[in-house]
Each structure stands twice: as C-alpha cells, then as structure tokens.
DRENSE-674800 format. One record per residue (C-alpha): residue number from 1; residue in one letter; x, y, z negated. Coordinates in steps of 0.001 Angstrom, whole numbers. Example, Ala and Ser with C-alpha at 12.3 -4.5 7.8 and 13.67 -1.06 7.14 Angstrom:
2
pos=1	code=A	east=12300	north=-4500	up=-7800
pos=2	code=S	east=13670	north=-1060	up=-7140
//
This chain:
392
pos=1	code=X	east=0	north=0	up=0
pos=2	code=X	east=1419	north=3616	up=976
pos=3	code=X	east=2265	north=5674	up=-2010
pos=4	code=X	east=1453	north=9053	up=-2161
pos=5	code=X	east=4198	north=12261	up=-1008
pos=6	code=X	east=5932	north=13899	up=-4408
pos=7	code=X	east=3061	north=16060	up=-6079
pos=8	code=X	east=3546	north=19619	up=-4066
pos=9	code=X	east=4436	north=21305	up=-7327
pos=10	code=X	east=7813	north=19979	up=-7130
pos=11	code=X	east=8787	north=20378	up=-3705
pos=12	code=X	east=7131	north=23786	up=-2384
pos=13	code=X	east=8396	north=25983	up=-5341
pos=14	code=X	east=11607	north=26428	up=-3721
pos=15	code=X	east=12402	north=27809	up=6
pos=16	code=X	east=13079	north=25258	up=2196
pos=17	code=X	east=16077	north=24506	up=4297
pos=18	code=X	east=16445	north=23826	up=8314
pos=19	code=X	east=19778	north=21709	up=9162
pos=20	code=X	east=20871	north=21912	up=12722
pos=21	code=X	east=23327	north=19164	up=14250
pos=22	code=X	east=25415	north=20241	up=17333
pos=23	code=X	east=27158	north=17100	up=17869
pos=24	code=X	east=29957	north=18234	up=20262
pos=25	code=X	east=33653	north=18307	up=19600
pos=26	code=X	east=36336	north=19150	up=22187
pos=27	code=X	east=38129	north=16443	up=20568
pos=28	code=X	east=37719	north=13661	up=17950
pos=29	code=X	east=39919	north=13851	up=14870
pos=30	code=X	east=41183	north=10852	up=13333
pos=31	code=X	east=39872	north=11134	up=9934
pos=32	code=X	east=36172	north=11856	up=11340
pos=33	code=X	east=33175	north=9566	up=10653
pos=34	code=X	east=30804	north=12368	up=11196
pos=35	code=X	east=28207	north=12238	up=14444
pos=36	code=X	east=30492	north=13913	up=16690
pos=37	code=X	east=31282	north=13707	up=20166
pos=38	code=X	east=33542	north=14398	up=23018
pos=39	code=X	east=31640	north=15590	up=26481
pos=40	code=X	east=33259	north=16917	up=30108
pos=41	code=X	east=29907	north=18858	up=30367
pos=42	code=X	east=27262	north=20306	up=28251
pos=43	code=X	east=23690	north=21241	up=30056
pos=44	code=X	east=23401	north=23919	up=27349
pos=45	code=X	east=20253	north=25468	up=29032
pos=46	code=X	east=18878	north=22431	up=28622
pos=47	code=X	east=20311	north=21451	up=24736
pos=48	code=X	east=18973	north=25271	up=23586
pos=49	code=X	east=15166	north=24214	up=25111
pos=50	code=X	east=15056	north=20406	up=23640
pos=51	code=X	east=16696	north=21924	up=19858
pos=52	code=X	east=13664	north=23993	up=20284
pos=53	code=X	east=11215	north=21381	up=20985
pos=54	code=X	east=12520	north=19600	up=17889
pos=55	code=X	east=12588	north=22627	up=15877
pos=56	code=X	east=8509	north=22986	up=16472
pos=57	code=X	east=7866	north=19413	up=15795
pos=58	code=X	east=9416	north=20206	up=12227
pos=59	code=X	east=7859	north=23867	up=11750
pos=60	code=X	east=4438	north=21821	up=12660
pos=61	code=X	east=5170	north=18881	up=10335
pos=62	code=X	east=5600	north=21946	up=7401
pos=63	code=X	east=3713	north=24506	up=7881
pos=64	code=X	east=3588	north=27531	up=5690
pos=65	code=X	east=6446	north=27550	up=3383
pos=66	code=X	east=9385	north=29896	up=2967
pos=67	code=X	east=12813	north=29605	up=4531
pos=68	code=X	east=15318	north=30164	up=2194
pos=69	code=X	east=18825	north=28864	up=4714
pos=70	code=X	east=19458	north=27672	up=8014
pos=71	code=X	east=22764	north=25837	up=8318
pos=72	code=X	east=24749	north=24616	up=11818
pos=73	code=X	east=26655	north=21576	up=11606
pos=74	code=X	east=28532	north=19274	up=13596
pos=75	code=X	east=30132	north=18151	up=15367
pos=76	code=X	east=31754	north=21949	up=16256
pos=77	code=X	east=28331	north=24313	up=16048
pos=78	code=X	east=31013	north=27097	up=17189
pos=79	code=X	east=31007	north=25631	up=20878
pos=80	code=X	east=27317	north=26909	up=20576
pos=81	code=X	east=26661	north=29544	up=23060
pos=82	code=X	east=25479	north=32407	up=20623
pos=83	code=X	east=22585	north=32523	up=22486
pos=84	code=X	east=21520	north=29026	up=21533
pos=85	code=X	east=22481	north=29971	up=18414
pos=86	code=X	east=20126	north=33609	up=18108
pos=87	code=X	east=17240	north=31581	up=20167
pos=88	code=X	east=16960	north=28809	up=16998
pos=89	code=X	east=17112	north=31724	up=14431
pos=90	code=X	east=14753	north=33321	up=15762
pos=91	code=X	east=12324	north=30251	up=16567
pos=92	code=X	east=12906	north=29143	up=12921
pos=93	code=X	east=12098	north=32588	up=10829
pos=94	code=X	east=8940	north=33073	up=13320
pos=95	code=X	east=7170	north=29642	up=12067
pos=96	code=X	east=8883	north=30371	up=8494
pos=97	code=X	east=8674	north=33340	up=6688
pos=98	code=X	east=12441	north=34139	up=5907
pos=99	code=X	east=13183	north=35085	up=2463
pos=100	code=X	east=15016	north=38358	up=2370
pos=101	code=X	east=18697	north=37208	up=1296
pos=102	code=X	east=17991	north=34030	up=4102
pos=103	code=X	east=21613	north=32281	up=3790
pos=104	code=X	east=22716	north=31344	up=7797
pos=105	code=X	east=25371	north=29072	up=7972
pos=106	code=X	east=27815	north=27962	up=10632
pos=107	code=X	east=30543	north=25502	up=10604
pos=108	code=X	east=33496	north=26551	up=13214
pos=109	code=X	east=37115	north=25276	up=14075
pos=110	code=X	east=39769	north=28163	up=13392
pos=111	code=X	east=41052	north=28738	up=17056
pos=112	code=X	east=41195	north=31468	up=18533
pos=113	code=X	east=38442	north=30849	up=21343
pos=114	code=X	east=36436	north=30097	up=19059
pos=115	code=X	east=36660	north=33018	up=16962
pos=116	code=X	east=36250	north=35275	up=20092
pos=117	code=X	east=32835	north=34586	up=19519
pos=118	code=X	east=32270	north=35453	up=16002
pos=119	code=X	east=30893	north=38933	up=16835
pos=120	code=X	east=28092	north=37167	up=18504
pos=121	code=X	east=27631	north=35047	up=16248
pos=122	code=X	east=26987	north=37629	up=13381
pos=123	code=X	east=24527	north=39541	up=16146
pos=124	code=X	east=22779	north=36345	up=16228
pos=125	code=X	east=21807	north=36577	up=12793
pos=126	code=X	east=24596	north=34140	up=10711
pos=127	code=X	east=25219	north=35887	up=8021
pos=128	code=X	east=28285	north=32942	up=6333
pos=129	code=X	east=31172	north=30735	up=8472
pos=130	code=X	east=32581	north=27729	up=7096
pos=131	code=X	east=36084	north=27381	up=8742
pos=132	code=X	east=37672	north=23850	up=9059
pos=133	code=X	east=40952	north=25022	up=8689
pos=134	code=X	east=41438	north=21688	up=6894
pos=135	code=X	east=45290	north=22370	up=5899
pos=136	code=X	east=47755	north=25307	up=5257
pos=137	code=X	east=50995	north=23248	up=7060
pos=138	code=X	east=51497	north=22421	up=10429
pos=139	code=X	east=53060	north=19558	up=10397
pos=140	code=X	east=49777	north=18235	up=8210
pos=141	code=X	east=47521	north=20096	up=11030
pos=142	code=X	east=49135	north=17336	up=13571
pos=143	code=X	east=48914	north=14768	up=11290
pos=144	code=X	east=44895	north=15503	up=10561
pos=145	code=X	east=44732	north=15565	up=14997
pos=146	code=X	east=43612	north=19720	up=14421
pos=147	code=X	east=44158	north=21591	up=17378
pos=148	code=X	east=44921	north=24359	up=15880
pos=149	code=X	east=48458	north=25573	up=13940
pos=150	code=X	east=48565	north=27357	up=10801
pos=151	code=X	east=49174	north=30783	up=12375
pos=152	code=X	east=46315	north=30705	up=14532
pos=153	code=X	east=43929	north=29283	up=11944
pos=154	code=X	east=44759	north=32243	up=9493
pos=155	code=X	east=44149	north=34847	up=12104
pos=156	code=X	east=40429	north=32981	up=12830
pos=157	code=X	east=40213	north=33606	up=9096
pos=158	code=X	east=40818	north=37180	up=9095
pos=159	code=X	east=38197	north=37620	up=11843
pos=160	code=X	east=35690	north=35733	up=10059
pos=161	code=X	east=36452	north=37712	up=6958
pos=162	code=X	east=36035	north=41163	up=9032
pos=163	code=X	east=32963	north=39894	up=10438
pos=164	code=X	east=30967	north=37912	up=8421
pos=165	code=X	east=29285	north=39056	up=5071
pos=166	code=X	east=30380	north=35487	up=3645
pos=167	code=X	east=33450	north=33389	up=4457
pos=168	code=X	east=34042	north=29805	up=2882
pos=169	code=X	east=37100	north=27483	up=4508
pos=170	code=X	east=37858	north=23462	up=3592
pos=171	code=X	east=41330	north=21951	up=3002
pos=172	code=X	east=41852	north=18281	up=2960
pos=173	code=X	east=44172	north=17106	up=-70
pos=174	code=X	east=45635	north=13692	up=-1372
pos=175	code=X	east=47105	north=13229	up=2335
pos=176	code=X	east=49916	north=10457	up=3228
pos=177	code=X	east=53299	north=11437	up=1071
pos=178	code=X	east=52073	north=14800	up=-721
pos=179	code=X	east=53237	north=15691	up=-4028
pos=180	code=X	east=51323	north=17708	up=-6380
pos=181	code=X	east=53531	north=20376	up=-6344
pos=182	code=X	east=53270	north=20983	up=-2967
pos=183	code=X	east=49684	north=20914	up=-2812
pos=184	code=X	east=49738	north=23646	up=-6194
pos=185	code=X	east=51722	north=25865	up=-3657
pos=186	code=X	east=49218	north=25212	up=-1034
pos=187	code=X	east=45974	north=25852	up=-3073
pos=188	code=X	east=47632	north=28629	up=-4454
pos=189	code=X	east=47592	north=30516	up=-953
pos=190	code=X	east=44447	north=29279	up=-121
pos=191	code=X	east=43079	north=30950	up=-3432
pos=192	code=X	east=45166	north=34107	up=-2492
pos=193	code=X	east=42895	north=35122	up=713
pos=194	code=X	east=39882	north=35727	up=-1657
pos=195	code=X	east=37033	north=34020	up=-202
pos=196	code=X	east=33669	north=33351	up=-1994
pos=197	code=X	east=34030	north=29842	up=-1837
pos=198	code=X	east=36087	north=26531	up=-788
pos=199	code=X	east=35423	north=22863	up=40
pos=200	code=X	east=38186	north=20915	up=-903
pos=201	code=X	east=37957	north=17239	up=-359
pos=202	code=X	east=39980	north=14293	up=-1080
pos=203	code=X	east=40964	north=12213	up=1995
pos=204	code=X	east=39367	north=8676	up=2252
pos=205	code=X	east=39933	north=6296	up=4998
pos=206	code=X	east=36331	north=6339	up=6038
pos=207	code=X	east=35681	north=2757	up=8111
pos=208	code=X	east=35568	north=3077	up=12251
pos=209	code=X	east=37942	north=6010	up=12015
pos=210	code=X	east=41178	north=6208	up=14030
pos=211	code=X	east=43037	north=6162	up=10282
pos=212	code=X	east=41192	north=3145	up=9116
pos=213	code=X	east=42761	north=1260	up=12003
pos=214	code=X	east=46175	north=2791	up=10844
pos=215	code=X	east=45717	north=2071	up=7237
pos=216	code=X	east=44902	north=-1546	up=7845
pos=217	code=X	east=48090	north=-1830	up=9826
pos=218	code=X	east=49958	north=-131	up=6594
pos=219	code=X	east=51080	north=2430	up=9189
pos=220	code=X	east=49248	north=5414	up=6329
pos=221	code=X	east=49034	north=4787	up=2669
pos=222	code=X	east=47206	north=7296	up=926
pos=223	code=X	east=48109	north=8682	up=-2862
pos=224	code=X	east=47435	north=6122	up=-5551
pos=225	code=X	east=44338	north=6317	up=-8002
pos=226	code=X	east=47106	north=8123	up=-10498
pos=227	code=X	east=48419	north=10580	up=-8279
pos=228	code=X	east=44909	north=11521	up=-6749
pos=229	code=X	east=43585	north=11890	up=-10152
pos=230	code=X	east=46275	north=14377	up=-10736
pos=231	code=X	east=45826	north=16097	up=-7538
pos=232	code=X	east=42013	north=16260	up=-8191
pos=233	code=X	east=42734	north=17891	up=-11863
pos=234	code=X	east=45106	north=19967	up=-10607
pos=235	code=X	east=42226	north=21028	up=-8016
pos=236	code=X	east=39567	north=21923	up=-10715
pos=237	code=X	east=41958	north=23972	up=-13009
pos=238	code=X	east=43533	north=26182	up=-10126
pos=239	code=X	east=40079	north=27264	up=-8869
pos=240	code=X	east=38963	north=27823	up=-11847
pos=241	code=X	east=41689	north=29949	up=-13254
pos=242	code=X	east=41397	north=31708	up=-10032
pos=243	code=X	east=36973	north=32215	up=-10554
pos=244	code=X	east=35863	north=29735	up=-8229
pos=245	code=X	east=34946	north=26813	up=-10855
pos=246	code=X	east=33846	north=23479	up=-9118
pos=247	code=X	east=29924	north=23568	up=-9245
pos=248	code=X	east=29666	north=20442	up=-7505
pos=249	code=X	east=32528	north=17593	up=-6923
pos=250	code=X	east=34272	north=18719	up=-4388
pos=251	code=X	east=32645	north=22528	up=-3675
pos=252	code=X	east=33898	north=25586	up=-5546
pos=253	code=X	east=32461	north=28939	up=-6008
pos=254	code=X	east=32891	north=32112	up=-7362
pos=255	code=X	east=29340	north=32190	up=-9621
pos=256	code=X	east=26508	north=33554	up=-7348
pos=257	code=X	east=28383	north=32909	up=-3996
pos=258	code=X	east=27009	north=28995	up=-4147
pos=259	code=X	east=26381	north=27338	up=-1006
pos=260	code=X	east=22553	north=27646	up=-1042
pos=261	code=X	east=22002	north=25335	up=1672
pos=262	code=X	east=23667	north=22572	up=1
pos=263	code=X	east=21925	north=22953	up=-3426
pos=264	code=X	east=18889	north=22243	up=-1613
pos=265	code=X	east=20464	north=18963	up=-881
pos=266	code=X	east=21781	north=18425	up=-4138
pos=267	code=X	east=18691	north=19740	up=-6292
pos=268	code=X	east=16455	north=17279	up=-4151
pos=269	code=X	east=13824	north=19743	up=-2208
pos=270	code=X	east=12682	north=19726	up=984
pos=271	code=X	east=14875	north=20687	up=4010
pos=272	code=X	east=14336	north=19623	up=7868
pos=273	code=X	east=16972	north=18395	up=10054
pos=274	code=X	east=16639	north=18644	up=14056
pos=275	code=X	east=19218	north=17797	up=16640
pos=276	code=X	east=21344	north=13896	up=17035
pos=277	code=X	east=21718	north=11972	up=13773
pos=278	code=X	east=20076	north=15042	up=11461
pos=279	code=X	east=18500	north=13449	up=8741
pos=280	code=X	east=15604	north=15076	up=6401
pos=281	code=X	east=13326	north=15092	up=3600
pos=282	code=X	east=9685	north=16641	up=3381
pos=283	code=X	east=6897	north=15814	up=1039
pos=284	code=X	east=8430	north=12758	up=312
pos=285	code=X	east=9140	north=11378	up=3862
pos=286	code=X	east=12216	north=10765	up=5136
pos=287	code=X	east=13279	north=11658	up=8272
pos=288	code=X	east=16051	north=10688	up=10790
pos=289	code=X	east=16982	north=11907	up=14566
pos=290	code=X	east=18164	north=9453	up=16901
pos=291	code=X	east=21940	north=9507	up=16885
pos=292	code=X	east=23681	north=9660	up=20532
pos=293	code=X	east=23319	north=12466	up=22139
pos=294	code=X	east=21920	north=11023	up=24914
pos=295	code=X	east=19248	north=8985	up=23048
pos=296	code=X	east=18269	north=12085	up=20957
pos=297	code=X	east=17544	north=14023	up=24587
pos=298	code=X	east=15795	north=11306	up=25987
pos=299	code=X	east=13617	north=11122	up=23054
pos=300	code=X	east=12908	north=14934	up=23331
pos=301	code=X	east=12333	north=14717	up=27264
pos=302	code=X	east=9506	north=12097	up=25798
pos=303	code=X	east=8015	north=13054	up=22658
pos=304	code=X	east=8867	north=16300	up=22355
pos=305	code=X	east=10908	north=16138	up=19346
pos=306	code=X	east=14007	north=13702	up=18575
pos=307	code=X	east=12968	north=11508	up=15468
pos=308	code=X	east=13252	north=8129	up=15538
pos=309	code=X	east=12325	north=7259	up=11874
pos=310	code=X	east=9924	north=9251	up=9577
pos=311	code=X	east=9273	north=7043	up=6658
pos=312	code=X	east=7522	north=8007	up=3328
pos=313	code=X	east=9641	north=6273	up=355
pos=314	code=X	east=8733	north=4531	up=-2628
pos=315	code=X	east=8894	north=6880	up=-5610
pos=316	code=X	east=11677	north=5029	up=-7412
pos=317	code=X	east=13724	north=5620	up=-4741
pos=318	code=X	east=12983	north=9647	up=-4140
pos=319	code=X	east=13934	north=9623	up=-8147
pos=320	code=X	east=16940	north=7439	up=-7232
pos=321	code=X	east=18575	north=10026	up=-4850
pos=322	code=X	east=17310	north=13286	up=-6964
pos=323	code=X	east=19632	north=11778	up=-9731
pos=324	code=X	east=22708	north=10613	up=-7439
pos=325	code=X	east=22891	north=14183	up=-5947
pos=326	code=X	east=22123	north=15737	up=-8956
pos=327	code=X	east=24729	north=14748	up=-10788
pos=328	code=X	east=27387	north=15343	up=-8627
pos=329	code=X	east=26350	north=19239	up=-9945
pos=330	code=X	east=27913	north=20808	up=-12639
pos=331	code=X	east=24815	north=21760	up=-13600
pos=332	code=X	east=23352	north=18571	up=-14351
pos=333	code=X	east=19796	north=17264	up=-13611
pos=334	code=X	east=16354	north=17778	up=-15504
pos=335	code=X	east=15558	north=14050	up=-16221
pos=336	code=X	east=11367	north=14980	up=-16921
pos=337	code=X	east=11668	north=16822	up=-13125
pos=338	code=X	east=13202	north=13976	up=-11817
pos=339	code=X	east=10807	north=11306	up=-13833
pos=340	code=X	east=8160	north=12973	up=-12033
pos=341	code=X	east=9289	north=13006	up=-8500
pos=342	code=X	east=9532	north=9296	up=-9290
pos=343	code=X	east=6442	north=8943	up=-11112
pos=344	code=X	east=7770	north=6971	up=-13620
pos=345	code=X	east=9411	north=7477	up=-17138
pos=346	code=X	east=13186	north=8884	up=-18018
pos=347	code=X	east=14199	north=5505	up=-19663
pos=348	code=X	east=13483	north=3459	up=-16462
pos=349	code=X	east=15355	north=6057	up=-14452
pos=350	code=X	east=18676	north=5639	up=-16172
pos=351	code=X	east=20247	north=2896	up=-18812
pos=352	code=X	east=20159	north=4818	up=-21897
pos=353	code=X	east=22686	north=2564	up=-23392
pos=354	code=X	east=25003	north=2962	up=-20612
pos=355	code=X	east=24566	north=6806	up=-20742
pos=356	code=X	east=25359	north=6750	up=-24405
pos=357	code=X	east=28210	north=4747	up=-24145
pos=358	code=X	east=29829	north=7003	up=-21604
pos=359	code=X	east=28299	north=9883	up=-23784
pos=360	code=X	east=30819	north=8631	up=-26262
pos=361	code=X	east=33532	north=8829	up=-24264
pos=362	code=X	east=32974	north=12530	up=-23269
pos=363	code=X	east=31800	north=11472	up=-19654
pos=364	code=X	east=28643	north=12298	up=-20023
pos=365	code=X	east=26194	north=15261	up=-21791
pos=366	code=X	east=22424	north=15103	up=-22654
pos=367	code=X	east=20604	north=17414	up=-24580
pos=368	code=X	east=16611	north=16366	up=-24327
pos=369	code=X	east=15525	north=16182	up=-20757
pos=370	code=X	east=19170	north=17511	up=-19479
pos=371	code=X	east=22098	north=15028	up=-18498
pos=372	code=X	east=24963	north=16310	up=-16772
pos=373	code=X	east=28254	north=14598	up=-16006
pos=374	code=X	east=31412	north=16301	up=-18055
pos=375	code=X	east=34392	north=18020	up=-16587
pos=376	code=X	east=36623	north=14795	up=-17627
pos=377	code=X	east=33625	north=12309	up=-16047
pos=378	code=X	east=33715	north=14158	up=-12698
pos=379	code=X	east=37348	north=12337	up=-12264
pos=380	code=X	east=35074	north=9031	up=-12540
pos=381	code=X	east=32092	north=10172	up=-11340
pos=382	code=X	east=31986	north=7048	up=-8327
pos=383	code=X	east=32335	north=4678	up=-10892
pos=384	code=X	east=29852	north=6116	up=-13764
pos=385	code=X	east=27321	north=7123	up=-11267
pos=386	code=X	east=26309	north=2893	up=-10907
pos=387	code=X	east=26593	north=2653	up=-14556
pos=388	code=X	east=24109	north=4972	up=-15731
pos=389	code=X	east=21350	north=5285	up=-12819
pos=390	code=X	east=18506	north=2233	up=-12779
pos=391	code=X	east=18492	north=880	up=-8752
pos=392	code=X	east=15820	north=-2105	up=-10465
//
C-alpha cells in the first residue's frame, strides 16, 4: 500500500532549491566519478530548449512555493553559453517566486576561457562561483589531470572575486606522497585570498575512475588512516583559526556565507533536479533523470521532461537520509523533526545505546531532541554514522 508524502508542514516551510546538471567536460579527470562527459559537439540550441522542458515538468510537479537557490553543476556548467544559463534563471524565478537574497550558484574550471565569460555570467543573474581550482601546485595540477596551472587558476580567481558578489574554490588534500607540512603551507595561501568559503575534500579512490585502475596496480598509494587523520585535523583547526569553521565535513564557512544550496540537501527539504543523472526530492518522492546524455535528450524529445524514476519512499527511509545528511552538519539534527518526516518514534530512528556509548567517548552530543556529532567524532564520522542510525 502507498504511504502518504511527508506532512507539508515539514517540507514547504523552507524555499526550495532547483539543481541543474550540465554534464559536459572538455576532458575527464582521473579522480572523477561524477556524471560527466567528453563531447566533439554540443547542439546547445537544442540542450537550452530540452533543460527547459525539464525545468517545467518540475515547476508543474511543485507549484507555488518559494525559490530560495538555483545551483549549476557538472560536469563543467562554465562551458554553458550564458545565455543558456540567463534563459533557466529566468524560466525558474517566473514559475517560483524568488526570495530576495535568491543564492545562484555555478561551478566553473579556473582557465582562462572560461573566466572570459564570467561577466556574462553575473549579467545572467549568478550571483556565487565555485572554482575547481582543486590544488595550489602544479606539479599536483598534472597529477589531478587539471588543465589548468597554478598561475592561470589564481588569475580565474581574481576575476571571479572582481565579479561575483560570492566566491568559494575546492582543493583536494591527502594526495599520493604529501606531508602535512606541505599541505599547512598550502591551506595557508588558500586561506590568504579571503574568500567566503572553501570545499576541501579528502581524496578517495572512487571505483571506475582512471586512479582506481592505478591504485589496484599499486602504481598510487594514498596517505594512511594516520596521516589523513592528521591532515584532516590539521584542516579543521587552520580554517577555523582563520573564521571559516567546518559547518559540515568537508565545507567551511565564514558564519553567514554557508552554502545555502547545499543545506537544503543536508537539512532534508525539498529541491528539484533537471538535466542527465540530477537526482531530487519533493513531497516525499524521489526523483532521478536518466543519466547519458543522450538517453536524458531522448527522453525529453519524448516526454517532455528527462525523469526516468519518480518514486515516493517509505517513511523510514525519508527519516533514514534526513539523519545521514544531517549529521554530517555541525549543527546537528532535531531528532522529533526527523521522527516525524519518518512517522515513527526517536528511539526506532537511532540505537540509543550505541549513541550513548559514543556519547561517552565525546563522539557524540544530545541534549533532548538535538544530536549532533562532536568536533573529535567528525574524524570518525563514516564509521559512527552505521553505529548509531537504525536501517531495520
């Protein structure tokens, strides 16, 4: 028997989110699992119409709510033509009422082609770039298969930061051979260019990559569970000596300057995806694009939007996900929310004696309905998260 979507109280109270996936990359990088790829030619008159298509089949599936962010991913949303780019904006806020501070996101590669375009981007209406720059040394750059060099990346970075009204940039750490102290005097710089916020992620050989293949033939060993752990400490004091505290595992802020897009993920509300492999989550349904390119196009050309699955879940498992995404927030998660969206109690949502236990050890913090992983837990949070939150 179908259950019933979450109760509307706890979904349409906050603004909702639109995700859009440009899956194009001029080039593959090794480390990549991400729905990306490589194409000689690009009908973009024809991608702008059928993200457009998908885009109504969403604003129909949700009508009247608010539209708090927009965010373009990839793949490289930056090979966008800005007028694919101002043509989505302006589709979205017309079936959504934008709220005034509306948070529009783009992900971009620092070259400088790309960032010949930023101008037009910003006239499009994105208001915030997140720049893969990815690494401050070149010879790390090659290693990572980045096009770009360090010179070239930092000059994309100084036109973002002249043109948009937010800047964030990521850096991959723990890579093949690095030593803590020279990833101190690379965080260090990246800390010195004063932008709002940085991703900063730990490299993991993610399976069907180009460096899974090389780490199976013990051609790239990565740092050891020791020396990542000191990496990723070293990671969480820096930033937040420097104001930008973590305020989620691997995302750090200075306080108000939060990716807002990505808290909708993470606080478990509503947010559409349209374009190849976007997933999404509305009134309890989830929803999924199909994945090639190709498949996603041919889908549009037929149905006029791109999904492939829309399926409502079962309640435990809504409550299942709110708690695995909360907690990877420094904020924590309200348990009675979360019991609700799952419409079931806070002791079958999480083994209390498992929670004390790590409680004990200083992994974990509850006060009443809060529970909230500790600054010392977030170093285990992959191995606490199994411990503590019911799947049964």
């Amino acid at each position: 028997m179908p259950t019933a979507p979450i109760p509307a109280a706890d979904l349409t109270v906050s603004p909702l989110a639109l995700y859009v996936h440009w899956p194009f990359c001029v080039s593959k990088c090794p480390y990549c699992d991400f729905n990306s790829h490589v194409r000689d030619v690009v009908d973009q008159a024809a991608w702008r119409k059928a993200l457009l298509a998908d885009l109504r089949y969403e604003a129909a599936a949700l009508p009247g709510r608010r539209l708090g962010s927009i965010f373009f991913g990839g793949g490289t949303p930056s090979l966008m033509p800005p007028e694919t780019v101002a043509a989505v904006i302006d589709a979205a806020t017309t079936y959504w009422a934008p709220e005034p501070d509306i948070e529009i996101t783009l992900e971009a590669n620092p070259s400088s082609v790309e960032a010949a375009r930023f101008a037009d981007l910003v006239r499009a209406g994105v208001n915030r770039v997140s720049l893969g720059l990815q690494a401050l040394d070149d010879a790390a750059l090659r290693f990572l298969g980045r096009a770009h060099d360090v010179t070239e990346g930092l000059g994309a970075l100084a036109t973002a930061q002249a043109a948009f009204a937010r800047v964030s940039f990521d850096l991959i750490y723990a890579r093949p051979g690095q030593r803590l102290s020279d990833w101190q005097t690379e965080l260090e710089r990246a800390l010195s260019f004063g932008t709002e916020h940085l991703s900063l992620y730990q490299l993991t050989i993610e399976p069907g990559t180009r460096f899974a293949t090389e780490a199976a033939a013990g051609r790239i060993v990565i740092p050891d569970g020791d020396s990542a752990a000191d990496l990723f400490e070293a990671t969480r004091a820096m930033t937040a000596a420097a104001g930008l505290p973590a305020y989620e595992i691997s995302n750090h802020a200075r306080p108000g300057a939060e990716s807002r897009h990505n808290l909708v993920y993470w606080r478990y509300r509503d947010y559409a995806g349209i374009g190849p492999g976007a997933h999404g989550r509305r009134g309890g349904l989830a929803t999924a694009r199909h994945k090639k390119p190709e498949n996603w196009m041919t889908a549009v050309d037929r149905n006029m939007h791109g999904a492939q699955i829309e399926e409502l879940l079962p309640p435990a498992d809504r409550a299942t996900e709110a708690l695995l995404m909360g907690l990877r927030l420094r904020e924590g998660v309200d348990l009675a929310r979360i019991a609700r969206v799952g419409a079931t109690t806070i002791d079958r949502l999480i083994d209390t004696p498992a929670a004390d236990r790590l409680i004990a050890q200083g992994l974990l913090a509850r006060n009443m309905d809060w529970l909230g992983v500790t600054e010392a837990g977030m170093l285990l949070l992959d191995a606490i998260l199994p411990l503590v939150v019911r799947t049964d």
